[in-house]
C-alpha positions as CSV (number, residue, x, y, z in Angstrom):
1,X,0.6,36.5,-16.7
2,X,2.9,34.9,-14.1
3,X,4.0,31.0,-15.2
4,X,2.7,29.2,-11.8
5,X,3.1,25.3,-10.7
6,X,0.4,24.1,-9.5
7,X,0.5,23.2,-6.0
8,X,0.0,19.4,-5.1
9,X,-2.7,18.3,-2.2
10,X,-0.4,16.7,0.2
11,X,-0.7,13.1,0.5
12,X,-2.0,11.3,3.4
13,X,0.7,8.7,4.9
14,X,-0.3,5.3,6.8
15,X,2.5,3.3,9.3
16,X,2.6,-0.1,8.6
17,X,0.7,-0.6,11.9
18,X,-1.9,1.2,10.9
19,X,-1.8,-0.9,7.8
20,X,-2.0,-4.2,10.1
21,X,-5.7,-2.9,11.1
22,X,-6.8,-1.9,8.0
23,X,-6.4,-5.1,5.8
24,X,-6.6,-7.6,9.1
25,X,-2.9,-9.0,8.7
26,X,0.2,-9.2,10.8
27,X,2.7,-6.7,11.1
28,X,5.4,-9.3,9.7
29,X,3.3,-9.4,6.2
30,X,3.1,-5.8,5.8
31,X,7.1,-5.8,6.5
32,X,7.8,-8.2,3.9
33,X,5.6,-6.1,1.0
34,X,7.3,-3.7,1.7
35,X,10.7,-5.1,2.0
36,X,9.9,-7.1,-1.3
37,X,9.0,-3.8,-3.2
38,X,5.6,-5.1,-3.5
39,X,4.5,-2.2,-1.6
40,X,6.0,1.1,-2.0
41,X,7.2,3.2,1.2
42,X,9.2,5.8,2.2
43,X,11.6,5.7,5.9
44,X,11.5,8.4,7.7
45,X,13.9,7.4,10.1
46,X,15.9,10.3,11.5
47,X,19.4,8.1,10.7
48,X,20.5,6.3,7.5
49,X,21.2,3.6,10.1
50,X,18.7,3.9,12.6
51,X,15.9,1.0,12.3
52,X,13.4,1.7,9.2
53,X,9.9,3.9,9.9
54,X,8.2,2.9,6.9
55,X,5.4,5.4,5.8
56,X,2.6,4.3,2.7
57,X,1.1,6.9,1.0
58,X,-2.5,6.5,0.0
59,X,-1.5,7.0,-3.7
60,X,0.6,3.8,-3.1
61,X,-1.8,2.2,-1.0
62,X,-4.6,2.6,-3.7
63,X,-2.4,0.8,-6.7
64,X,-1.1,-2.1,-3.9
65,X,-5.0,-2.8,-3.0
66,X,-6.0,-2.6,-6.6
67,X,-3.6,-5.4,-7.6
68,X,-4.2,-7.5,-5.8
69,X,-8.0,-7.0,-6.0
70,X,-9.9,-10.3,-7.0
71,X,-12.5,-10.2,-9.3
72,X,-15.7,-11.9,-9.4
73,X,-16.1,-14.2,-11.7
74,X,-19.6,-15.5,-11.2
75,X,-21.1,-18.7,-9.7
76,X,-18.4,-21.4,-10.3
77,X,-19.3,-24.4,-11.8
78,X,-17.8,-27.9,-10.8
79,X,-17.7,-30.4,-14.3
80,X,-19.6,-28.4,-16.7
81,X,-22.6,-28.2,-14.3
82,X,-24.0,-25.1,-12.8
C-alpha cells in the first residue's frame, strides 16, 4: 500500500473589509490587530513593497473570536445584594 498525505480542505480567507462587516468595527481596528499580531494574516500583495493585502483565514479568525469571547457570569450583584 502506497504511503499517502492526506490532503487538507482549503481554508476560507476573509479581507479585513470583510472583517469590518462582520464584527461591526472600523477598518482602522482590524488594521491594528493585525498589525499588533493580535490577529494573524497573511499579505498577498503581488510586491514585497507594494502596500499590505492582508488575508484572515477562518482557522485564525475562529481562535481571535474565541479570545476575546466574554463569558457570562450570571446576574451581577452590587454590595452583596442580588
Amino acid at each position: 500500500m502506497a504511503n499517502r498525505k492526506r490532503a487538507r480542505a482549503p481554508q476560507t480567507y476573509y479581507s479585513p473589509d470583510e472583517l469590518v462587516e462582520r464584527w461591526g468595527v472600523d477598518a482602522g481596528r482590524v488594521s491594528e490587530w493585525i498589525e499588533s499580531g493580535e490577529l494573524t494574516a497573511i499579505n498577498v500583495a503581488s510586491a514585497s513593497d507594494a502596500q499590505p493585502d492582508y488575508r484572515v483565514g477562518i482557522l485564525e479568525i475562529s481562535l481571535f473570536e474565541k479570545r476575546r469571547r466574554v463569558h457570562d457570569r450570571g446576574p451581577s450583584s452590587v454590595g452583596g445584594v442580588e
